[in-house]
VOPAGU-2260 file (C-alpha; in pm, 1 decimal, decimal comma):
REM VOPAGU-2260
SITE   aa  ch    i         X         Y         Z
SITE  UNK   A    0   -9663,5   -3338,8  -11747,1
SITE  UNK   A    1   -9996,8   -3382,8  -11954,6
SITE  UNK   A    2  -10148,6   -3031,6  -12094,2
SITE  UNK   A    3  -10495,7   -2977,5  -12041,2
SITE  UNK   A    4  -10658,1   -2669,7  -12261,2
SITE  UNK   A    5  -10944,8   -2436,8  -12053,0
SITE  UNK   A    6  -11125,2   -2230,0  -12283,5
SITE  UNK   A    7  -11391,9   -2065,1  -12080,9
SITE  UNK   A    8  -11488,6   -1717,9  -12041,3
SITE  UNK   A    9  -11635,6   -1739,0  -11669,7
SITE  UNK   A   10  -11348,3   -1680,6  -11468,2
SITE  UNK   A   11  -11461,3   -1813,2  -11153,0
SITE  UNK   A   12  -11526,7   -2150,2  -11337,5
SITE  UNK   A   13  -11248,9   -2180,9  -11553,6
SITE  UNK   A   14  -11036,9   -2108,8  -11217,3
SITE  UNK   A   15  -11219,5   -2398,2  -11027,5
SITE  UNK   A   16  -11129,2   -2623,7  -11275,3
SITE  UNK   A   17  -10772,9   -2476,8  -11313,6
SITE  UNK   A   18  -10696,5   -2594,1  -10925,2
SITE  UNK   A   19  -10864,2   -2912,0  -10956,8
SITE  UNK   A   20  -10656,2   -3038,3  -11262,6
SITE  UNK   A   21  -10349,9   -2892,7  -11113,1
SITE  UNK   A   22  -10443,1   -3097,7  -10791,4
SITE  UNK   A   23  -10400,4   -3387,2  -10987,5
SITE  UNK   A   24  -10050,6   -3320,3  -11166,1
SITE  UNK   A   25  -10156,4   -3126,6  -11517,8
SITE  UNK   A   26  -10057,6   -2852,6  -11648,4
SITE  UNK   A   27  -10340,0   -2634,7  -11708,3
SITE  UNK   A   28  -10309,6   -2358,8  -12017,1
SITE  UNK   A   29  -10620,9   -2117,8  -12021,3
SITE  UNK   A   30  -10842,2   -1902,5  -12292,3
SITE  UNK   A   31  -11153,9   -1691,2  -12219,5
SITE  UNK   A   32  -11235,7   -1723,3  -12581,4
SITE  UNK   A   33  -11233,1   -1926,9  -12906,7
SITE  UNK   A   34  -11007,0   -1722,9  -13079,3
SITE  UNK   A   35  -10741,0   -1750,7  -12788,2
SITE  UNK   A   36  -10777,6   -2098,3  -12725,2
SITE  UNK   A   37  -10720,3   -2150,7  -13083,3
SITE  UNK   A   38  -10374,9   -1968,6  -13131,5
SITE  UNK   A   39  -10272,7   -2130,5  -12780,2
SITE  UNK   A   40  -10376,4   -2485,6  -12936,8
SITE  UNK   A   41  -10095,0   -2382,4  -13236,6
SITE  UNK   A   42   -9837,9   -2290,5  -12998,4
SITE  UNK   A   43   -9858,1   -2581,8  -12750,7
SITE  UNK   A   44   -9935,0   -2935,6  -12750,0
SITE  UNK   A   45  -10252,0   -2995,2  -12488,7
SITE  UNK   A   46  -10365,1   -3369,7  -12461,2
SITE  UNK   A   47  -10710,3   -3278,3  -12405,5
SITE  UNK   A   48  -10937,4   -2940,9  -12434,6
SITE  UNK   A   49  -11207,2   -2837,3  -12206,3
SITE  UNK   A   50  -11418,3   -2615,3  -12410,2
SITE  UNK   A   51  -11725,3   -2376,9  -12310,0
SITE  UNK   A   52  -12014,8   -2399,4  -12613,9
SITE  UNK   A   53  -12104,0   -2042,0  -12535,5
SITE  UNK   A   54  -11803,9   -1811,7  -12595,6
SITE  UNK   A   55  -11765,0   -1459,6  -12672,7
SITE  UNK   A   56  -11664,1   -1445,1  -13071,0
SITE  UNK   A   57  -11635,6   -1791,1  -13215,4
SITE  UNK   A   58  -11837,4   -2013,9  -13029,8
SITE  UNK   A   59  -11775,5   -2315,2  -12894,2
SITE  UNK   A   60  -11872,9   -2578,1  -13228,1
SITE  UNK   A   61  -11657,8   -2365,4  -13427,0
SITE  UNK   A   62  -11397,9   -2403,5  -13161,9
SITE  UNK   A   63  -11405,7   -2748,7  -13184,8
SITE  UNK   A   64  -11441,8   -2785,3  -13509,8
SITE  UNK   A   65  -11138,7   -2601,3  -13557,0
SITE  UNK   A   66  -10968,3   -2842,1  -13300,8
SITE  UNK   A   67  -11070,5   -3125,2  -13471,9
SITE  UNK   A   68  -10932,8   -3062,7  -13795,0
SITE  UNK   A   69  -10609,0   -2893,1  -13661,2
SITE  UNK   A   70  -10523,1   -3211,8  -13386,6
SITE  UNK   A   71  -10715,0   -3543,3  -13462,1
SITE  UNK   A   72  -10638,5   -3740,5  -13158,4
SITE  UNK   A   73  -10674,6   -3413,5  -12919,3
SITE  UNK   A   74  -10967,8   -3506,9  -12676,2
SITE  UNK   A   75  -11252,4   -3280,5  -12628,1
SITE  UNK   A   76  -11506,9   -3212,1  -12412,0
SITE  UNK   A   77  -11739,6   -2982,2  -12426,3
SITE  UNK   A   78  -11920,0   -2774,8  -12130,4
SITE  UNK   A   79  -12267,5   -2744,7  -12148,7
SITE  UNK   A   80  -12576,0   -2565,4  -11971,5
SITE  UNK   A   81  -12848,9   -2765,1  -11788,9
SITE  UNK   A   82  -13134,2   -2890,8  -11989,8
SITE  UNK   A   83  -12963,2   -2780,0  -12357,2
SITE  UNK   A   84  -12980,0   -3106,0  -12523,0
SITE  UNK   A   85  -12922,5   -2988,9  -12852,2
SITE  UNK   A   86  -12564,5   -2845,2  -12771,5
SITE  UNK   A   87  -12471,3   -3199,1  -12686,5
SITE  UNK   A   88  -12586,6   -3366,9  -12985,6
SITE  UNK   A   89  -12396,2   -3049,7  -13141,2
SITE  UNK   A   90  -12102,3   -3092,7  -13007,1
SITE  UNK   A   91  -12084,6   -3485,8  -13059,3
SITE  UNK   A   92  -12125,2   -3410,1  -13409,4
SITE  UNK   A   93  -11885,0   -3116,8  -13405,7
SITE  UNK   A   94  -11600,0   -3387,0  -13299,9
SITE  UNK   A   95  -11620,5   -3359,5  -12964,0
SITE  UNK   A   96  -11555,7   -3698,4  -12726,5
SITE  UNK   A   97  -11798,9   -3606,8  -12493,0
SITE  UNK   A   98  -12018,2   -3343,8  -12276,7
SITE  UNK   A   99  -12051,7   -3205,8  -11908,1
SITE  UNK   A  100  -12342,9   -3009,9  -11790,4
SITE  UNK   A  101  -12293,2   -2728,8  -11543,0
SITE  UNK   A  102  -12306,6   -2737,7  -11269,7
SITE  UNK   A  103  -12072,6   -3105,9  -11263,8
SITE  UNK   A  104  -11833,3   -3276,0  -11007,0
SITE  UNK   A  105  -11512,2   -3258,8  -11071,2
SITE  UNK   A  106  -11431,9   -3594,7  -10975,2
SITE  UNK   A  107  -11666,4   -3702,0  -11287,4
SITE  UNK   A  108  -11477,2   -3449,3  -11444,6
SITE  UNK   A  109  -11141,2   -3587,6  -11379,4
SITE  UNK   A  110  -11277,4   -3994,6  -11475,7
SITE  UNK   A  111  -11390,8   -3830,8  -11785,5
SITE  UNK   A  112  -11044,0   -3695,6  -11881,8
SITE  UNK   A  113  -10903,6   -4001,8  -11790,5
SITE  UNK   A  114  -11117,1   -4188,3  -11983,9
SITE  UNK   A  115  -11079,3   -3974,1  -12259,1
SITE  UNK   A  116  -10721,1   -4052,6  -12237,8
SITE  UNK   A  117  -10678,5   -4395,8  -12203,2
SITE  UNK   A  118  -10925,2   -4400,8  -12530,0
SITE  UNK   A  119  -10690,8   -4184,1  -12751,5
SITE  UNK   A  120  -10369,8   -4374,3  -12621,2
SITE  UNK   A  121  -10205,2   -4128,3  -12399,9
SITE  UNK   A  122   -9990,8   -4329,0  -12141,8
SITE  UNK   A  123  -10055,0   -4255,3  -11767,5
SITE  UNK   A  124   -9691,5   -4092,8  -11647,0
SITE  UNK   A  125   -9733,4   -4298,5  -11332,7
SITE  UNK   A  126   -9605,6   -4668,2  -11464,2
SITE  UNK   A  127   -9733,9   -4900,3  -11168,2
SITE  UNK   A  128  -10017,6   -4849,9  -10970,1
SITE  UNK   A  129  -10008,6   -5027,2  -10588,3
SITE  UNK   A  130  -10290,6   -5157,8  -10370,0
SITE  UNK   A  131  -10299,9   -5405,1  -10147,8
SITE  UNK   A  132  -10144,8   -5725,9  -10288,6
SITE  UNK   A  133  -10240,4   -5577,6  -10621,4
SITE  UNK   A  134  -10022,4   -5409,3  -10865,8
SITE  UNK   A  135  -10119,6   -5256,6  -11236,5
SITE  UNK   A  136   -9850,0   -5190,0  -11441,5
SITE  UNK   A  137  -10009,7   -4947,3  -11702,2
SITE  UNK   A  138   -9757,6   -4925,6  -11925,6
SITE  UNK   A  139   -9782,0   -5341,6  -12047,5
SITE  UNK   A  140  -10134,7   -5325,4  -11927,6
SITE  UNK   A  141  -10074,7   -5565,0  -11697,3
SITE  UNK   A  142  -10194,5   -5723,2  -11318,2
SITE  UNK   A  143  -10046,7   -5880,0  -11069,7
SITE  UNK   A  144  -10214,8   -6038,6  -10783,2
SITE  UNK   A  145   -9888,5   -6117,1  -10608,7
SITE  UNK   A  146   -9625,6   -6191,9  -10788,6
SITE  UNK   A  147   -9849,7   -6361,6  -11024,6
SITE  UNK   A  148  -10017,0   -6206,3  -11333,8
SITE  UNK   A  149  -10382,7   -6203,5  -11360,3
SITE  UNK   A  150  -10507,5   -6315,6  -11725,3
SITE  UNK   A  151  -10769,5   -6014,1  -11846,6
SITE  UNK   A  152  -10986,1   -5897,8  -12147,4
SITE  UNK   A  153  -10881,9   -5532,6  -12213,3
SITE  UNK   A  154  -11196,8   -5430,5  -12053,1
SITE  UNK   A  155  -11123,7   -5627,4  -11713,0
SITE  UNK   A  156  -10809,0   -5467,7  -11742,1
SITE  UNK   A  157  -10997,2   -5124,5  -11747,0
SITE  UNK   A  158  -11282,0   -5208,7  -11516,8
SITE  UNK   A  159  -11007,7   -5309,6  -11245,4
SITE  UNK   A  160  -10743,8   -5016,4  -11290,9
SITE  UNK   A  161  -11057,8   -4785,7  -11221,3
SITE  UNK   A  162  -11163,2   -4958,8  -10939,7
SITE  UNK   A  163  -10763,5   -4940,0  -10797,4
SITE  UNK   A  164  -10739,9   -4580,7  -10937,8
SITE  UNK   A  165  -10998,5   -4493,6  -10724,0
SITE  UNK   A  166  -11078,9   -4712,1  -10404,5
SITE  UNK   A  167  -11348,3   -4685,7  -10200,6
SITE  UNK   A  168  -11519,1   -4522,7  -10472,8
SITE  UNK   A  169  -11904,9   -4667,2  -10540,8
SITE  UNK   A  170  -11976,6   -4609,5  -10940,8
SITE  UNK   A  171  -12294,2   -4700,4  -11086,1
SITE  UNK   A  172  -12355,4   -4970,1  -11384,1
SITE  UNK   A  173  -12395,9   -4640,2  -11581,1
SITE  UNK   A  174  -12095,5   -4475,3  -11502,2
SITE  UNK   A  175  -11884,8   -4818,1  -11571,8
SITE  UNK   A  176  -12075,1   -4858,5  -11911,7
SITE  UNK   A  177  -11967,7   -4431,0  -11991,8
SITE  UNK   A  178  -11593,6   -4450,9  -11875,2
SITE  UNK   A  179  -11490,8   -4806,3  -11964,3
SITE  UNK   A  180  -11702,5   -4872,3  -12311,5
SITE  UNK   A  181  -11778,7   -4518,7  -12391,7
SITE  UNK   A  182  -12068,3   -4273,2  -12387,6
SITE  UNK   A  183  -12132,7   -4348,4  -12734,3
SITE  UNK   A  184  -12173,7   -4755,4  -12663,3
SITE  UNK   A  185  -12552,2   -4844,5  -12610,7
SITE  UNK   A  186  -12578,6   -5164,3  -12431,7
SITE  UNK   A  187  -12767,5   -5278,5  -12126,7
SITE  UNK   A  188  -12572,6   -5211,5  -11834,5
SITE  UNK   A  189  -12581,0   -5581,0  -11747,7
SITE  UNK   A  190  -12298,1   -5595,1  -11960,8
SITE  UNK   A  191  -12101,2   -5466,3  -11632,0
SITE  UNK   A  192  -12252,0   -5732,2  -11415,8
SITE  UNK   A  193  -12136,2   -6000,6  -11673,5
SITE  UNK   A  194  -11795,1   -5891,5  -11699,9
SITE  UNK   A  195  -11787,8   -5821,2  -11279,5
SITE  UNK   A  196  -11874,1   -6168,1  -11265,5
SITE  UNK   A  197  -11597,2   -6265,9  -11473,5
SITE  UNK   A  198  -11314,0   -6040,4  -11310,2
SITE  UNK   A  199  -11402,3   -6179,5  -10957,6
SITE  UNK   A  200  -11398,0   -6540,9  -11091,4
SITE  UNK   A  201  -11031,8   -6453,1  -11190,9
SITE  UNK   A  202  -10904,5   -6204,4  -10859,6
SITE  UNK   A  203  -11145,7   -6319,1  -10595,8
SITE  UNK   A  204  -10952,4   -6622,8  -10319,7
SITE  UNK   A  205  -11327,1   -6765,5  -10326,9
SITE  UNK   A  206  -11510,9   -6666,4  -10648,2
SITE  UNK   A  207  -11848,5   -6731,9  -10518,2
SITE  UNK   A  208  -11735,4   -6487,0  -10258,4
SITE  UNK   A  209  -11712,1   -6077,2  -10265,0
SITE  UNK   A  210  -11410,5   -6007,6  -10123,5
SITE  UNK   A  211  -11216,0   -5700,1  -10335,8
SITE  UNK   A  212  -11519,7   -5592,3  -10538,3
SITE  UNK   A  213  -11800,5   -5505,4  -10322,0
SITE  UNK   A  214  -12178,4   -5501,1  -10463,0
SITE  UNK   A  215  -12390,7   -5168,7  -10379,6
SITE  UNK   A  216  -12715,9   -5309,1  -10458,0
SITE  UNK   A  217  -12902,1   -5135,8  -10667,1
SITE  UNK   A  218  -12635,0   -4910,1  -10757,5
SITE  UNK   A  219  -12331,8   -5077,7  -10895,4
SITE  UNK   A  220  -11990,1   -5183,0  -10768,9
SITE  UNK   A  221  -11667,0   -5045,7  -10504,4
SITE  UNK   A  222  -11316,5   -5159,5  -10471,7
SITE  UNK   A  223  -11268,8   -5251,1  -10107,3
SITE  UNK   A  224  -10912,6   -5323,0  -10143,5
SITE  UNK   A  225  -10829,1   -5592,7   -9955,1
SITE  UNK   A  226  -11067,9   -5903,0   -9849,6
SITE  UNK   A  227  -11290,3   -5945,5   -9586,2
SITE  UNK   A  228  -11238,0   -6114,6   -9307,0
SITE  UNK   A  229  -11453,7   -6426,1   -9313,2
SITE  UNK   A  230  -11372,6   -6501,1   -9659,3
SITE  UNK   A  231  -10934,3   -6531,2   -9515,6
SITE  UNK   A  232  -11010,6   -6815,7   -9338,5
């Protein structure tokens, strides 16, 4: 099971988050302050820290800083209050691999980590994901429409193992650029269009058709899952 480091001093926060990422099978280790969360980052081997900037003691930079140097490939990210700019530009700097404001969702939350963790290489435990006629087998990083395998670019292969991770989900061009390319990739968002384009040219039965990925116009894309109707015949 996947460790996941809390180092947060508000209790009622850093138990929110505890039950959420428990919810989805980590193990959750917890700090309510730098020092703490450092010696518990010796002892153990977390995959990923969540990390408060303001912290009684060493703050949150120095935290991660720390991290940084101690664990290269540990991911980070960094909890921030609204409207403080500067401690995101901070923490990017400091080493961390991204930023939430308070108050967030923690179903961003949770894409974030997962983002986070595809990025630094850390294998999902759960080998083959299932829906519909669909199957991803993360560990080749492979799809199967069928029985027969779907030929992708890796991000195709990311864009659509979202999409199946999460169905039913609606996620904006913006959110597709963050957790497939990376908050740090400026691009126009059209590049998600473009490479939706592609993927249902390869997965759709008619490719002039939407039939698994759904358009929210003006917004961005869903996974339905399964075709609709009128495009069977």
């Amino acid at each position: 099971m996947k460790k996941i480091l809390i180092v947060e001093d508000e209790d009622s926060i850093r138990g929110f988050l505890k039950i959420n990422l428990k919810r989805n099978g980590f193990e959750v280790l917890e700090a309510n302050n730098g020092e703490d969360g450092l010696k518990i980052l010796d002892l153990e081997e977390p995959v990923l820290i969540i990390l408060d900037v303001m912290l009684p003691g060493i703050d949150g930079f120095e935290v991660c800083k720390r991290a940084r140097e101690k664990k290269e490939k540990i991911g980070i990210i960094m909890l921030t209050a609204k409207g403080q700019d500067m401690d995101k530009i901070m923490g990017l700097e400091y080493g961390a691999d991204d930023y939430m404001v308070k108050p967030f969702n923690p179903m961003e939350l949770l894409l974030r980590i997962k983002a986070i963790l595809r990025r630094i290489g850390v294998q999902d435990e759960k080998k083959v994901l299932k829906n519909g006629i669909f199957t991803v087998d993360t560990y080749g990083k492979k799809i199967f429409k069928g029985d027969k395998e779907i030929d992708l670019t890796p991000k195709e292969y990311s864009i659509i193992k979202l999409f199946i991770e999460n169905p039913n989900r609606a996620f904006s061009r913006d959110e597709l650029l963050d957790l497939v390319w990376g908050k740090d990739y400026f691009a126009d968002s059209k590049i998600i269009d473009v490479n939706i384009r592609r993927l249902r040219s390869k997965i759709e039965d008619y490719s002039s058709k939407e039939g698994y990925i759904e358009t929210i116009w003006g917004f961005g894309y869903r996974w339905r899952g399964e075709a609709r109707e009128e495009y069977k015949k």
